[in-house]
C-alpha positions as CSV (number, residue, x, y, z in Angstrom):
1,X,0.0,0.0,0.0
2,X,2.6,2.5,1.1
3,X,4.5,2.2,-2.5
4,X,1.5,2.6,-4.2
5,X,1.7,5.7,-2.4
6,X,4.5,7.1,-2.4
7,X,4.6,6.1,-6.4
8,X,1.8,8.3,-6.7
9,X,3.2,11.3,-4.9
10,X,1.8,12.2,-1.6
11,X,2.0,15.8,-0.5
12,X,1.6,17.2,2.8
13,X,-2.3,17.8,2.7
14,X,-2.8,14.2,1.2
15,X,-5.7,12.2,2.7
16,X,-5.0,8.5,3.0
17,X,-8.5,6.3,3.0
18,X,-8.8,2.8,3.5
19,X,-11.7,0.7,3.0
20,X,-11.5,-3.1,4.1
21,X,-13.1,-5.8,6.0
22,X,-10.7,-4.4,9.5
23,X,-9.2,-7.4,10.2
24,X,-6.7,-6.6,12.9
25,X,-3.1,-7.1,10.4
26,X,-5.1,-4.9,8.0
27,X,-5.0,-2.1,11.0
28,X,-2.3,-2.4,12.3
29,X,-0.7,-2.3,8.4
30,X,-2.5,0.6,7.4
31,X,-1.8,2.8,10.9
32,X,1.8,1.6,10.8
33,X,2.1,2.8,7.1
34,X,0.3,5.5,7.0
35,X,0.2,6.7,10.9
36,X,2.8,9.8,9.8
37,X,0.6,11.1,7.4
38,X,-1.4,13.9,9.1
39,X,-4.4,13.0,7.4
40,X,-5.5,9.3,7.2
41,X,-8.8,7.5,8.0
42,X,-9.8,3.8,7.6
43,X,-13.6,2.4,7.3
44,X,-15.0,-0.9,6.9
45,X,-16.2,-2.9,3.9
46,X,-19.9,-3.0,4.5
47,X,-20.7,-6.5,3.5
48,X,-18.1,-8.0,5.5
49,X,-19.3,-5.9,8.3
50,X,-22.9,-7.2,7.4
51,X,-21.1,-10.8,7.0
52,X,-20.1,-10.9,10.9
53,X,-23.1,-9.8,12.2
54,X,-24.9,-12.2,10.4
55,X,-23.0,-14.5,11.4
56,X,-23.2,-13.1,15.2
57,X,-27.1,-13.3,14.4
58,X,-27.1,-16.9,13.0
59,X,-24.9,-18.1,16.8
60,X,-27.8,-15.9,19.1
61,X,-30.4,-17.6,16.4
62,X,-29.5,-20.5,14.8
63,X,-33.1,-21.4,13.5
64,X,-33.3,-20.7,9.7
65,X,-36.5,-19.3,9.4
66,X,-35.6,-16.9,11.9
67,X,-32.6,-15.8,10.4
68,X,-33.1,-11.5,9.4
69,X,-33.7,-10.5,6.0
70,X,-30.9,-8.5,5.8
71,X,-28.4,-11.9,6.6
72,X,-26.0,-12.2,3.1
73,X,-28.2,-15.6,2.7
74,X,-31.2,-14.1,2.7
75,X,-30.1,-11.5,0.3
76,X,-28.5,-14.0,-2.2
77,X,-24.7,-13.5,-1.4
């Protein structure tokens, strides 16, 4: 990621945005990498966000036709 970046040509007021599913090497890559740049922010992929609370939903649920609508299997994914 940081290659990329510095291949591109950062400048002082550069803003460097991550979107990913926030798996803790994925953090702790990006804030190592990109922690001296003033401006940096991170966010999370929203399906795999919706993925692990579905999947937190399925342990507190496990009965199928209980499952919410919004679960990836009820949505097709």
């Amino acid at each position: 990621m940081y290659t990329a970046a510095l291949e591109a040509g950062p400048g002082e007021n550069t803003h460097a945005h991550r979107t990913f599913e926030m798996a803790q090497r994925q953090v702790l890559q990006f804030e190592e990498q990109f922690s001296a740049q003033p401006l940096h922010s991170r966010c999370a992929d929203f399906y795999h966000v919706l993925e692990y609370v579905a999947g937190a939903a399925k342990a507190l649920q496990p009965e199928a036709d209980r499952t919410p609508a919004w679960s990836p299997s009820k949505l097709g994914a």
